[in-house]
GUTI-505178 format. One record per residue (C-alpha): residue in three letters; x, y, z. Coordinates in Angstrom, 1 decimal. Layout:
N
<torba 'ala'; <X; Y; Z>>
...
***
This chain:
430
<torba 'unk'; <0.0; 0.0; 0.0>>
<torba 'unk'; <1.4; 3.7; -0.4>>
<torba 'unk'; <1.9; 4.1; 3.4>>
<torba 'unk'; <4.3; 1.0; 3.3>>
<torba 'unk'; <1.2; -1.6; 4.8>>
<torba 'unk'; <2.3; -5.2; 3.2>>
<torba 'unk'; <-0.7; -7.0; 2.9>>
<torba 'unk'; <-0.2; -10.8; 2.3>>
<torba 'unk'; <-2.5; -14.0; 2.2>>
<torba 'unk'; <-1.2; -17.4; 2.5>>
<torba 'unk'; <-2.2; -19.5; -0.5>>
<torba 'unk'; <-2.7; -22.7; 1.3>>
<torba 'unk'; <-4.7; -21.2; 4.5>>
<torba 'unk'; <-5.9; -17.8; 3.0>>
<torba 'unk'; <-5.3; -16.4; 6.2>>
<torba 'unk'; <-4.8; -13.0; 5.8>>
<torba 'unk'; <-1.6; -10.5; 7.6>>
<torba 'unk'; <-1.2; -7.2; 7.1>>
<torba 'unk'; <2.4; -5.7; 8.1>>
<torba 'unk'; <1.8; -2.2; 9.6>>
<torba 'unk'; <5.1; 0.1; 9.5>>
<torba 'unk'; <4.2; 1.8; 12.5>>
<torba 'unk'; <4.0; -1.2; 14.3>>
<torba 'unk'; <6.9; -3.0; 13.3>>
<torba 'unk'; <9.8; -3.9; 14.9>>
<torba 'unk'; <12.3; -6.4; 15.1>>
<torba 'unk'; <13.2; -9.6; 17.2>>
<torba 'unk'; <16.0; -9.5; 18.6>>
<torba 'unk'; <18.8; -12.5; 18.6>>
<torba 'unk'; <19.3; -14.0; 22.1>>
<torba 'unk'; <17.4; -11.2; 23.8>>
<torba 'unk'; <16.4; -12.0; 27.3>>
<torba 'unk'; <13.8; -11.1; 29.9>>
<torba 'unk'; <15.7; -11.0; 33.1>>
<torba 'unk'; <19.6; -10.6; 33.4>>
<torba 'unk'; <21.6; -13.7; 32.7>>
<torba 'unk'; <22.7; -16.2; 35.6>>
<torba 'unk'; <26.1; -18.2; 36.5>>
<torba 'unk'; <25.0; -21.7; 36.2>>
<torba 'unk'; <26.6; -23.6; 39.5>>
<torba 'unk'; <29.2; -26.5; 38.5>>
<torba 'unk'; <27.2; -29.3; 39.2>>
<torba 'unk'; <28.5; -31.4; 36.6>>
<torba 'unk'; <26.0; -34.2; 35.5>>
<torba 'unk'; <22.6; -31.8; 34.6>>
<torba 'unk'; <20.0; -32.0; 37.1>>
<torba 'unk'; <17.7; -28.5; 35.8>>
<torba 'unk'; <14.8; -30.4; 34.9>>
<torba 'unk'; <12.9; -33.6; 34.7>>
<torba 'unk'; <14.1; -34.1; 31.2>>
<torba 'unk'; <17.9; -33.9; 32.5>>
<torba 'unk'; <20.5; -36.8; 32.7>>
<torba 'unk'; <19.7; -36.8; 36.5>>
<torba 'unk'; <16.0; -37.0; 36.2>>
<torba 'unk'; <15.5; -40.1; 34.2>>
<torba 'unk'; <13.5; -42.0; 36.5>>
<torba 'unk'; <11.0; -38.9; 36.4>>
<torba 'unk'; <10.4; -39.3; 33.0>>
<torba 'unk'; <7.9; -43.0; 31.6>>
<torba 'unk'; <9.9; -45.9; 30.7>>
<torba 'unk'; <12.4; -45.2; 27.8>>
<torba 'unk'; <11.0; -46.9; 24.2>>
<torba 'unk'; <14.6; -45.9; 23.0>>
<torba 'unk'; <17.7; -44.1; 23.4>>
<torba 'unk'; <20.2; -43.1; 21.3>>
<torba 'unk'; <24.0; -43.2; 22.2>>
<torba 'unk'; <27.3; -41.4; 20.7>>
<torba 'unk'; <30.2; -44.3; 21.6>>
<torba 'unk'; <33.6; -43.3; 22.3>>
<torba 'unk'; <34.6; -43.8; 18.9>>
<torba 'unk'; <32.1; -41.0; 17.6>>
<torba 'unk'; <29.5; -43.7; 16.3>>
<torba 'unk'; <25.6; -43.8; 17.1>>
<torba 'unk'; <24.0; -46.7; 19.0>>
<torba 'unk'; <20.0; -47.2; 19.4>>
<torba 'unk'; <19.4; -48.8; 22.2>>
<torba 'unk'; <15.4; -50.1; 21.7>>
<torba 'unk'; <13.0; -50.7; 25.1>>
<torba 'unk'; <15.3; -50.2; 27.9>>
<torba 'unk'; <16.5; -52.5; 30.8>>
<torba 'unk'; <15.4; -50.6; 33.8>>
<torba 'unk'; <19.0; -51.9; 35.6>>
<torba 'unk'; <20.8; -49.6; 32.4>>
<torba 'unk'; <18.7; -46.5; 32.6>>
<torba 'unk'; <21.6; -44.9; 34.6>>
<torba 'unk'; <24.8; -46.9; 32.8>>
<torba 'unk'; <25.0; -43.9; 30.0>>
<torba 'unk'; <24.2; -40.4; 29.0>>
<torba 'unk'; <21.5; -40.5; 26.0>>
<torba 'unk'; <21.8; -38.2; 23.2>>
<torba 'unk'; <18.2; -38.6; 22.4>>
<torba 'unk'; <15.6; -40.1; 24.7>>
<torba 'unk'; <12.2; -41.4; 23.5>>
<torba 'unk'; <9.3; -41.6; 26.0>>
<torba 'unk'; <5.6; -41.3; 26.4>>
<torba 'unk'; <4.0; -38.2; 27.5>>
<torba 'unk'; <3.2; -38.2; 30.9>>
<torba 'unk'; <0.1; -36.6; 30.0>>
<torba 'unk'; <-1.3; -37.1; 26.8>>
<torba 'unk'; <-3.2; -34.9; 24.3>>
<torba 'unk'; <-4.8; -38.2; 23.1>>
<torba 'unk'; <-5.2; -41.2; 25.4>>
<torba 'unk'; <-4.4; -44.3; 25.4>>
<torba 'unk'; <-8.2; -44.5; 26.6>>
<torba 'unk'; <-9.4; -43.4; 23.8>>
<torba 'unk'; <-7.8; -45.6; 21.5>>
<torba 'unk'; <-9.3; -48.6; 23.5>>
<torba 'unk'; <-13.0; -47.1; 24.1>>
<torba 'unk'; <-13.3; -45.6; 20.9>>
<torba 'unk'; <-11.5; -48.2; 19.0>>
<torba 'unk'; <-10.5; -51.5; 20.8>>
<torba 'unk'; <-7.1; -51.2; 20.5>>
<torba 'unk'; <-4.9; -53.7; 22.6>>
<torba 'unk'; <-1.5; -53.4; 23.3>>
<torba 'unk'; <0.6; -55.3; 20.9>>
<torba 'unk'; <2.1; -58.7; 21.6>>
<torba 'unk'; <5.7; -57.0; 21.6>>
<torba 'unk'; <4.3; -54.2; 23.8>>
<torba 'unk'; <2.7; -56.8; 26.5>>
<torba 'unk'; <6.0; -58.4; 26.7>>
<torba 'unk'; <8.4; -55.3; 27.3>>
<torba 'unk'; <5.9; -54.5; 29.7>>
<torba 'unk'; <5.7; -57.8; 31.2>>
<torba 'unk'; <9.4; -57.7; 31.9>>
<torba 'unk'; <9.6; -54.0; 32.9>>
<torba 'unk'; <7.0; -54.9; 35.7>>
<torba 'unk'; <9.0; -58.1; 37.2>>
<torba 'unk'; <12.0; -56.0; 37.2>>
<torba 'unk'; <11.9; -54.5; 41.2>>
<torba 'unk'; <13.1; -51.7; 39.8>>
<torba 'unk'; <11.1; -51.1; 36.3>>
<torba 'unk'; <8.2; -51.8; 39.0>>
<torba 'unk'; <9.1; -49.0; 41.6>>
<torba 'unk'; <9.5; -46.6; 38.3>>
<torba 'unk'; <6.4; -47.4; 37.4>>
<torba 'unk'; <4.9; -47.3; 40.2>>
<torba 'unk'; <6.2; -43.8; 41.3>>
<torba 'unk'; <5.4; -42.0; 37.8>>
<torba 'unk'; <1.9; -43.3; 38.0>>
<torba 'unk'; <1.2; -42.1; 41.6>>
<torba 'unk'; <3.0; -38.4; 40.3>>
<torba 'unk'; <0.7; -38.1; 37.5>>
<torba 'unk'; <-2.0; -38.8; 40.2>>
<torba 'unk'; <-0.9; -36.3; 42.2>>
<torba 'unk'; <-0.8; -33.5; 39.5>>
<torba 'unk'; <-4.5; -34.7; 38.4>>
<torba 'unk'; <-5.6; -33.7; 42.0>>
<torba 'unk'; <-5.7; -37.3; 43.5>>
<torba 'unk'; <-4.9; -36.6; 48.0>>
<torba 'unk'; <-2.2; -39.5; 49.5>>
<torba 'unk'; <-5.5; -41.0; 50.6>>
<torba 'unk'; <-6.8; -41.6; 47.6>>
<torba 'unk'; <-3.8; -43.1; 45.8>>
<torba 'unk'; <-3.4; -45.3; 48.5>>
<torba 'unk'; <-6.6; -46.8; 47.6>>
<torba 'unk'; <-6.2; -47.4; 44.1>>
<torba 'unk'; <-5.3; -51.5; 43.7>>
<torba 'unk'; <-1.7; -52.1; 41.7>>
<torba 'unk'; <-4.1; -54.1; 39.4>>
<torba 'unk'; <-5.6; -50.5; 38.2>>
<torba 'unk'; <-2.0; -49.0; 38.4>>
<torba 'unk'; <-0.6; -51.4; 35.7>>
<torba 'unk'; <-3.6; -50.9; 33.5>>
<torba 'unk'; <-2.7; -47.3; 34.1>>
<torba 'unk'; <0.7; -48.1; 33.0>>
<torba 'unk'; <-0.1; -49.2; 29.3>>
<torba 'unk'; <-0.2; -45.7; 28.6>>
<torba 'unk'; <3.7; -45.7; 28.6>>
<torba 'unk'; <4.3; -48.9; 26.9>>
<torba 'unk'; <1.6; -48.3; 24.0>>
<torba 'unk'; <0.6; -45.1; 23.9>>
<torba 'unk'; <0.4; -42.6; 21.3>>
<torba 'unk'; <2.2; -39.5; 22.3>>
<torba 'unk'; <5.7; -39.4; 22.6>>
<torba 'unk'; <8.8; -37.5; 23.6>>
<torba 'unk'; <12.4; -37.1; 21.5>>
<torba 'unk'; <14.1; -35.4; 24.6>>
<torba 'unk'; <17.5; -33.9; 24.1>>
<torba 'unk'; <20.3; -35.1; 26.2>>
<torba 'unk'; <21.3; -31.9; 27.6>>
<torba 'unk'; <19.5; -29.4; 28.9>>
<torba 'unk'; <22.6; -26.3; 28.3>>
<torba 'unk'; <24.9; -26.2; 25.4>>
<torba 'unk'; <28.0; -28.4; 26.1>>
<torba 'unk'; <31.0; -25.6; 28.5>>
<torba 'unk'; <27.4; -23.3; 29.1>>
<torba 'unk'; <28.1; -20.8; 32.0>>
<torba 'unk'; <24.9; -18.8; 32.3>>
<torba 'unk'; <21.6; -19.9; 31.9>>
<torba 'unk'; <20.7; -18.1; 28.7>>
<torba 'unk'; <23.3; -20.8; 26.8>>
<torba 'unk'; <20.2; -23.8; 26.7>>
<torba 'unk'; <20.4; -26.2; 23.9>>
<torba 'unk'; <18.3; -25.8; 20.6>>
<torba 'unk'; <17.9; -27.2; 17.8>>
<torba 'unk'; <20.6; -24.5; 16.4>>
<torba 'unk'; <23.1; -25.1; 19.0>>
<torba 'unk'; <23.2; -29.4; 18.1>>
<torba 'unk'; <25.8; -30.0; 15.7>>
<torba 'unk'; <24.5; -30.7; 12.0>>
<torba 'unk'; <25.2; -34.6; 12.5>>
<torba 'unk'; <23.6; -34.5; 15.8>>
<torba 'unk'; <20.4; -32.7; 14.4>>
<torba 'unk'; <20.1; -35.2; 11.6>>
<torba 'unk'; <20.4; -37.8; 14.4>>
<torba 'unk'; <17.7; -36.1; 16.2>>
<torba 'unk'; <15.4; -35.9; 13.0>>
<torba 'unk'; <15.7; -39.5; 12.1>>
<torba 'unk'; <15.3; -40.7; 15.5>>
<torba 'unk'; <12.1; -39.1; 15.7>>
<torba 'unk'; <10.7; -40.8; 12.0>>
<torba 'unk'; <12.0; -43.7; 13.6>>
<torba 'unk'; <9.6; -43.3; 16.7>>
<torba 'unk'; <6.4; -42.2; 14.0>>
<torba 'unk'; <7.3; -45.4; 12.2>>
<torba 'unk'; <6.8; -47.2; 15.2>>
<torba 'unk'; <3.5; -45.2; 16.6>>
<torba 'unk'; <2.5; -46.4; 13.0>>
<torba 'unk'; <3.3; -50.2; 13.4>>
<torba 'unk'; <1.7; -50.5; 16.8>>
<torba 'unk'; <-1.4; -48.8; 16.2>>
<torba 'unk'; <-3.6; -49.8; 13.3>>
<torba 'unk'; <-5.9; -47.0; 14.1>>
<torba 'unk'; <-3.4; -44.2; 13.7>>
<torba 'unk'; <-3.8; -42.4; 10.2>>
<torba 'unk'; <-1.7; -39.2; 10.9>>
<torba 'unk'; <1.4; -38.7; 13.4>>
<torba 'unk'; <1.5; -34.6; 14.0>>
<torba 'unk'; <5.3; -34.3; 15.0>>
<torba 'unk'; <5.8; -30.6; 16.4>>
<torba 'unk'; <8.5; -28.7; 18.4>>
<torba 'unk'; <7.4; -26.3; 21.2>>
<torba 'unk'; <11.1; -24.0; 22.0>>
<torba 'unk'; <10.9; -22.1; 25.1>>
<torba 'unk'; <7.9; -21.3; 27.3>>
<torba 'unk'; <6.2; -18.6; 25.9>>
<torba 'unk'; <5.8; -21.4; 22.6>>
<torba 'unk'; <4.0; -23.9; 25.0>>
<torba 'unk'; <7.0; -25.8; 26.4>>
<torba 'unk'; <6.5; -27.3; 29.8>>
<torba 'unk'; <10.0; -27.1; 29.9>>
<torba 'unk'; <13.2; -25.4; 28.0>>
<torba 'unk'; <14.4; -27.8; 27.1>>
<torba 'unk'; <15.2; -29.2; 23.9>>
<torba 'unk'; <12.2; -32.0; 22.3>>
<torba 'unk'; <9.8; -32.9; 20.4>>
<torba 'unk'; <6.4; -34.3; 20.8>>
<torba 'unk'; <4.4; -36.8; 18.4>>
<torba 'unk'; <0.8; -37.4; 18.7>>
<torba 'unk'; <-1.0; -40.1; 16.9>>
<torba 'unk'; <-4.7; -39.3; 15.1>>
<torba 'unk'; <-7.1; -41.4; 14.2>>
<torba 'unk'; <-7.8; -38.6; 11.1>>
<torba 'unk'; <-5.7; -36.5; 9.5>>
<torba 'unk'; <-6.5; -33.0; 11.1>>
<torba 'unk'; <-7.9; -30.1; 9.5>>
<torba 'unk'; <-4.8; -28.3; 8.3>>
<torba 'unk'; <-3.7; -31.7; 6.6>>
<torba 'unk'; <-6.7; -32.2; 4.9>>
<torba 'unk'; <-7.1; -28.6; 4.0>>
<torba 'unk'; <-3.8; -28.8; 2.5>>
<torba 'unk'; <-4.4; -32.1; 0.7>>
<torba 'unk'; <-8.1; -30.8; -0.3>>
<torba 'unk'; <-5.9; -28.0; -2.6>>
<torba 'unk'; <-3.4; -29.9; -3.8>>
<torba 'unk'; <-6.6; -32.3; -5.4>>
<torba 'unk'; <-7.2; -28.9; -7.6>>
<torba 'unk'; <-4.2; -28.0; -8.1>>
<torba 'unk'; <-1.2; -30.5; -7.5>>
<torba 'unk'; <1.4; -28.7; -8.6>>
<torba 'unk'; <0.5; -25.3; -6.3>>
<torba 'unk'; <3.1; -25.7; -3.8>>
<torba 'unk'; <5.7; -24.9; -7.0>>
<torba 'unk'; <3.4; -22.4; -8.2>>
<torba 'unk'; <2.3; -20.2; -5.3>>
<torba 'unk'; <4.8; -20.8; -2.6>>
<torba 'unk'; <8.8; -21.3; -4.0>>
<torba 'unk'; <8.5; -20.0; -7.5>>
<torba 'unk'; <6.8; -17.2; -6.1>>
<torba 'unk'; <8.8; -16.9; -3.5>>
<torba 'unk'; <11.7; -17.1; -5.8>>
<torba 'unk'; <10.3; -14.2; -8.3>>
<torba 'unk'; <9.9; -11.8; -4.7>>
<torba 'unk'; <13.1; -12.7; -4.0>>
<torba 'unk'; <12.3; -14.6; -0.6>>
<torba 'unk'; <14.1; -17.9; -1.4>>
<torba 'unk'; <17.2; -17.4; 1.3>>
<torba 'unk'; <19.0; -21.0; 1.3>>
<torba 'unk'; <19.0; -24.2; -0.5>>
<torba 'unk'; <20.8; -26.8; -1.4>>
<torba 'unk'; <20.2; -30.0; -3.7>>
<torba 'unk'; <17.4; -31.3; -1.7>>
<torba 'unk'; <15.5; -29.0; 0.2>>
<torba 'unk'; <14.8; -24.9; -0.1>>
<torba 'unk'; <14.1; -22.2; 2.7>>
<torba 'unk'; <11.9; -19.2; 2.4>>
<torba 'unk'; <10.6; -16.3; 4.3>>
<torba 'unk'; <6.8; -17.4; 3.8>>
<torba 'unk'; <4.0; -15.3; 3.7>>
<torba 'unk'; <0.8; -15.5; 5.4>>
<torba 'unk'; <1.3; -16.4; 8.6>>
<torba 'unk'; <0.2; -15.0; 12.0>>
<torba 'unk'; <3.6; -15.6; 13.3>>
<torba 'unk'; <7.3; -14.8; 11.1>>
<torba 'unk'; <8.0; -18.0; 9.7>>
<torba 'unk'; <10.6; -20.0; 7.5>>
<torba 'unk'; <9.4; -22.5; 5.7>>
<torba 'unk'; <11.7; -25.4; 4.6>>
<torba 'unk'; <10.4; -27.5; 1.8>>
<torba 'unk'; <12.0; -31.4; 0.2>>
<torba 'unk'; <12.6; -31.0; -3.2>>
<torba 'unk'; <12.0; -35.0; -3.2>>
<torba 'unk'; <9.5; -37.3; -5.4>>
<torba 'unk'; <9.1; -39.1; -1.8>>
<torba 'unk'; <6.1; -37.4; 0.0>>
<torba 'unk'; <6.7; -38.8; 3.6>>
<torba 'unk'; <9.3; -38.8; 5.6>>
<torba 'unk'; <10.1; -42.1; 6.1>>
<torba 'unk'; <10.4; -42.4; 2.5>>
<torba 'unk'; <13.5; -40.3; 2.1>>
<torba 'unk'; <16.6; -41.6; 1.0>>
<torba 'unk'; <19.5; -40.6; 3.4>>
<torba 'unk'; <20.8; -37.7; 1.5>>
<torba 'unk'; <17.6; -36.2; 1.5>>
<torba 'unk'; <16.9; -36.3; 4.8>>
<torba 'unk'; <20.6; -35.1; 5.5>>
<torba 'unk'; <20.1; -32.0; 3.3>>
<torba 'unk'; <16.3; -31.5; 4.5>>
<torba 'unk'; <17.9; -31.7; 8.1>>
<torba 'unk'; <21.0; -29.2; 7.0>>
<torba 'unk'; <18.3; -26.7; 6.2>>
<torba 'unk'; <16.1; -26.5; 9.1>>
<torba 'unk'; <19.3; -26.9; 11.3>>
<torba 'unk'; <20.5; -23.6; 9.2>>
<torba 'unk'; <17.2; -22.0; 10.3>>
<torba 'unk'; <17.2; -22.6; 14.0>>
<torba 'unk'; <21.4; -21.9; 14.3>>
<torba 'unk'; <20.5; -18.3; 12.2>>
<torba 'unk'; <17.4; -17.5; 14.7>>
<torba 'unk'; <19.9; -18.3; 18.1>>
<torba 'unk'; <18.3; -20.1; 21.0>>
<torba 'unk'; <16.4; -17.5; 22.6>>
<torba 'unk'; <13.6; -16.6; 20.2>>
<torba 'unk'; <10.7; -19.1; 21.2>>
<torba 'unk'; <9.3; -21.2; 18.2>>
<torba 'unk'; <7.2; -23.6; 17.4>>
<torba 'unk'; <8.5; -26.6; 14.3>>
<torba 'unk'; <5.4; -28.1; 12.8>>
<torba 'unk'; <5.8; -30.9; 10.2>>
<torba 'unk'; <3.5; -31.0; 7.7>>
<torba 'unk'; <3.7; -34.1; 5.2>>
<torba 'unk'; <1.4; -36.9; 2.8>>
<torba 'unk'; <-1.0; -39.1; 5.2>>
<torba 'unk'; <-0.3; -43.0; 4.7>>
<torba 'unk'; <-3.6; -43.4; 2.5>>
<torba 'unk'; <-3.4; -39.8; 1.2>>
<torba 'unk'; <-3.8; -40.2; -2.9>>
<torba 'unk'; <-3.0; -36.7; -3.9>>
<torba 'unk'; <0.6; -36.1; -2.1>>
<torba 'unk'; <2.2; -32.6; -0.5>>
<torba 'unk'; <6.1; -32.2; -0.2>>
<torba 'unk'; <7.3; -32.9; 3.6>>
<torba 'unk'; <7.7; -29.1; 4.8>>
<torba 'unk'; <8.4; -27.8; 8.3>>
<torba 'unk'; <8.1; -24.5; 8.9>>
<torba 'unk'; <9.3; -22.9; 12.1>>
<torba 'unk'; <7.2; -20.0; 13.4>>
<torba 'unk'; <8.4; -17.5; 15.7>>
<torba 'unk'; <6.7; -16.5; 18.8>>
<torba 'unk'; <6.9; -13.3; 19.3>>
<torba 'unk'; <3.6; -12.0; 19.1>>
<torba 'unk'; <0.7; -12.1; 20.7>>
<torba 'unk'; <-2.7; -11.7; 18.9>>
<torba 'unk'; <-5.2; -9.9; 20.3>>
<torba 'unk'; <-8.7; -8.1; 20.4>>
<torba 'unk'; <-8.8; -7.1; 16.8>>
<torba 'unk'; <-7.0; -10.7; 15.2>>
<torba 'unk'; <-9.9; -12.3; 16.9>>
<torba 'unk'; <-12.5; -9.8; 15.5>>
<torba 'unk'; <-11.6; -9.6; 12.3>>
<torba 'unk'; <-9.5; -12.7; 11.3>>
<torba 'unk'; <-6.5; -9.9; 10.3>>
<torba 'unk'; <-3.2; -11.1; 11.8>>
<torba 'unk'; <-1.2; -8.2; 13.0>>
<torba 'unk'; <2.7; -9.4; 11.8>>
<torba 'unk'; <5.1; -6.8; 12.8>>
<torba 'unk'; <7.6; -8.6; 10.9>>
<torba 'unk'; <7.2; -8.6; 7.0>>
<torba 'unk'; <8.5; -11.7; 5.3>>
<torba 'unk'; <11.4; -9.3; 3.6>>
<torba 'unk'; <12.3; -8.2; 7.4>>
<torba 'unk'; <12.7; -11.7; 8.1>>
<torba 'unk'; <14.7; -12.5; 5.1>>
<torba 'unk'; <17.3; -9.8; 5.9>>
<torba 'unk'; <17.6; -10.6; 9.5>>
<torba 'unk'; <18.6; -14.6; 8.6>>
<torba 'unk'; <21.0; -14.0; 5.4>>
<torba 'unk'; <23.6; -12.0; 7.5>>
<torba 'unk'; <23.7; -14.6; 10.2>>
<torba 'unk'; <23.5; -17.9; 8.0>>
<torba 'unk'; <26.9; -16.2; 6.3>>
<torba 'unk'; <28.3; -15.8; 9.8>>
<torba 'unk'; <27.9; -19.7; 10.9>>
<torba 'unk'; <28.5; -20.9; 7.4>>
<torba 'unk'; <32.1; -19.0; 8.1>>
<torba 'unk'; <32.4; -20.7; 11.5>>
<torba 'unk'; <31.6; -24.1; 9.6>>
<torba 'unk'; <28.5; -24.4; 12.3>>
<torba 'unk'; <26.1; -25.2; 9.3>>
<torba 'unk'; <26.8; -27.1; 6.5>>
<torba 'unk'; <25.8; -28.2; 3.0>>
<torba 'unk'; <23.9; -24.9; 2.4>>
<torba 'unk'; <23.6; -21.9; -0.5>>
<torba 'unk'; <22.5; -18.6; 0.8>>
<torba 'unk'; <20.7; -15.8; -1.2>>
<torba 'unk'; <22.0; -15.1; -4.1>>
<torba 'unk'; <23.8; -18.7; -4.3>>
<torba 'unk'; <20.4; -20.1; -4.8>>
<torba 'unk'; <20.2; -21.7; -8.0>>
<torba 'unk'; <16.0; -21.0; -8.1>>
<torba 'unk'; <14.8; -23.5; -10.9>>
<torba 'unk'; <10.9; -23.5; -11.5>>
<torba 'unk'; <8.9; -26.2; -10.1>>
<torba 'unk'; <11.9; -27.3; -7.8>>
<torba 'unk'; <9.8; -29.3; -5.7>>
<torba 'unk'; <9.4; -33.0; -7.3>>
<torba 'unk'; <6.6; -34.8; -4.9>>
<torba 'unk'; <4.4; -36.9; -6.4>>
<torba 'unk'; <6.2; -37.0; -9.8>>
<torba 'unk'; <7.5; -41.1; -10.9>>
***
C-alpha cells in the first residue's frame, strides 16, 4: 500500500496479515527477559525432569540413542530398567506423561490392545523390582498433578495402576528429549540447547530418531492415520520445559490443516511450486538451498515463519533416502542456528498421510513466537505481523553467512547462491 502496509494471504490457508510500519519492529537474537545467571558447577545436569539426573521422572524409555567413544551412534530399543543410569543418551524417546490423546481413547473408541511386543516389554519391565518401583512412582506423580490426595492413591489397587501403566508402553504420544538441557561448556543460563546449538550430524540424528519413533506409533497402532510431530522452544511457545524436544501425537484422522492442504493440492497439485517457491523465488524470498531441500521467508502467517520444503519425489518422511533427509535436516538446522536459542518457536511438520492419494512435499516450517494476537485478530481474522517476510529474510541472510564462516552449518547456498529453478519441488512425480 502507499503508506508502506504489506498485505499478504497465505495461498494454502488464506489467512490474511497485514504488516503495519508503525508497528513494526524487530526480534532481537538471544534477547532475554531478566539478566543472565552463572550456572553452578554441578557437573551431571540435574535443571529439569528431562535432564541426565532425572531419568527415573520421566515413563519408561521406548529408545535411546547413544554417541560411543569412537564418535558412532547406537539405538538402544526398550530399555533395561537396571541400564537406565549406565550412559548419558543423546536422544531419549518416551511417552508423554500426560497425553493430548489417550491411550483410553484408543481402547474405548477403538478396541485397540496393546501389541504382543508391547505386553511383553511391559511384562518384563513390571518383574524387574526396579522397572516396578518406576512405574509405580510416575503413576502415583501423575496422580498427584490430576488432583488425586495421598488417601486416595493409596486406595487405588496395583491391578488398576498397571492398566494405568499401558499408557507408557503403548501409547500414542511421545517425547524425542535432548540429552542436555545447556549447550555443552554453558556458564549462564541463557546458553540452553536448541535445535541450532546441536551440531549438523547430531540434528540429523535427532530428526531421524524421531521418524523412527512415527514409524513405530504407525506399526503399533492400526488406528493411527496421521502422526503430527511438532517442536514447542521455550515457554512462551507452550514448552513445559526449556528444554530441547519434540512431541508426536498419533490421530485417528488426518487434522484439519492436513486435509485442507491435501483438499488443494486435489485442484491444483502442482501449487506448492506455483504459489509458494516459484513465487517466493520471483519476490526474492528464497534465502537457502541446497540439492534437496529450499528455505523461504513465507507469507501469510500470523507468526514470522521460515518454511523449509524437500525438493523430493518421496512425499513422507520415512520415505527419504539418506541424502535427503541429511540435506532437508541441514536446512532446518540452518534456520534454528540463524534464529539463536532465545527466540521461542514452534517446528510443525506437515507431510502426505499413509492413504493420502494426492501427495504434499514434507515441509516444516518454524514460526516465531513473538507475538501475541489480540482483540482485533480475533475480531476480524487480520493477523497483526510486525515482521514482514522481507524483514525476516534480511535478519537470517547475515547470520547464515556468519555460521557458514564458523563451519556451524553445512551443505547450504545462501541468497544469491540459490540456484532458483521452476517447479523445484518433485513430490508426487514417478
Amino acid at each position: 500500500m502507499p503508506d508502506g502496509t504489506l498485505k499478504h494471504i497465505n495461498p494454502l490457508t488464506g489467512t490474511e496479515v497485514w504488516t503495519v510500519p508503525d508497528r513494526a519492529h524487530r526480534p532481537h537474537y538471544n534477547r532475554t527477559l531478566k539478566p543472565p545467571k552463572p550456572l553452578p558447577n554441578s557437573g551431571r545436569e540435574n535443571y529439569c525432569d528431562f535432564c541426565e539426573t532425572e531419568y527415573f521422572r520421566t515413563p519408561p524409555e521406548k529408545a535411546r540413542l547413544l554417541r560411543t567413544s569412537d564418535g558412532q551412534y547406537q539405538k538402544i530399543e526398550r530399555l533395561n530398567p537396571d541400564l537406565i543410569e549406565a550412559s548419558a543418551a543423546l536422544f531419549r524417546r518416551v511417552a508423554n506423561l500426560f497425553e493430548i490423546v489417550t491411550i483410553d481413547y484408543w481402547i474405548k473408541n477403538h478396541g485397540f490392545l496393546l501389541s504382543p511386543s508391547q505386553s511383553l516389554w511391559k511384562q518384563h519391565y513390571l518383574g524387574n523390582s526396579r522397572g516396578l518401583e518406576h512405574v509405580t512412582q510416575i503413576i502415583d506423580n501423575k496422580l498427584k498433578f490430576s488432583g488425586k490426595t495421598s488417601e486416595e492413591i493409596s486406595k487405588i489397587t496395583q491391578e488398576e495402576k498397571f492398566h494405568l501403566a499401558n499408557a507408557f508402553f503403548g501409547g500414542a504420544h511421545e517425547l524425542v528429549i535432548a540429552g542436555r538441557h545447556f549447550k555443552t561448556g554453558a556458564e549462564w543460563d541463557i546458553e540452553l540447547s536448541s535445535s541450532g546449538e546441536l551440531s549438523p550430524e547430531d540434528h540429523y540424528r535427532f530428526m531421524r530418531f524421531t521418524i523412527e519413533a512415527m514409524t513405530d506409533i504407525y506399526n503399533n497402532n492400526r488406528y493411527v492415520r496421521y502422526v503430527t510431530i511438532f517442536q514447542n522452544w521455550l515457554q512462551p511457545a507452550g514448552a513445559s520445559f526449556d528444554h530441547l524436544h519434540k512431541q508426536l501425537v498419533g490421530l485417528d484422522e488426518w487434522g484439519t490443516s492436513i486435509q485442507d492442504e491435501v483438499d488443494i493440492v486435489r485442484e491444483n497439485p502442482n501449487i506448492y511450486n506455483e504459489s509458494i517457491v516459484n513465487f517466493s523465488a520471483y519476490h526474492n524470498l528464497v534465502f537457502a538451498e541446497n540439492d534437496f531441500a529450499i528455505a523461504l521467508s513465507e507469507i501469510g502467517h500470523r507468526f514470522p515463519t521460515l518454511a523449509i520444503y524437500s525438493k523430493s519425489r518421496n512425499a513422507r518422511p520415512e520415505e527419504h533416502t539418506e541424502d535427503e533427509l541429511r540435506g532437508f535436516s541441514d536446512l532446518v538446522h540452518a534456520c534454528h542456528a540463524a534464529m539463536g536459542s532465545q527466540i521461542p518457536c514452534n517446528e510443525e511438520w506437515y507431510y502426505s498421510p499413509r492413504d493420502a492419494v494426492n501427495v504434499m512435499p514434507w515441509h516444516i516450517l518454524i514460526k516465531w513466537r513473538t507475538i501475541n494476537p489480540a482483540g482485533f485478530e480475533g475480531g476480524t481474522k487480520i493477523f497483526i505481523n510486525p515482521v514482514s517476510p522481507i524483514s525476516l529474510r534480511d535478519q537470517v541472510v547475515p547470520r547464515l553467512y556468519e555460521l557458514r564462516n564458523q563451519e556451524k552449518i553445512r551443505n547450504i547456498r545462501i541468497a544469491m547462491e540459490c540456484e532458483l529453478k521452476p517447479n523445484p519441488l518433485l513430490y508426487g512425480q514417478k
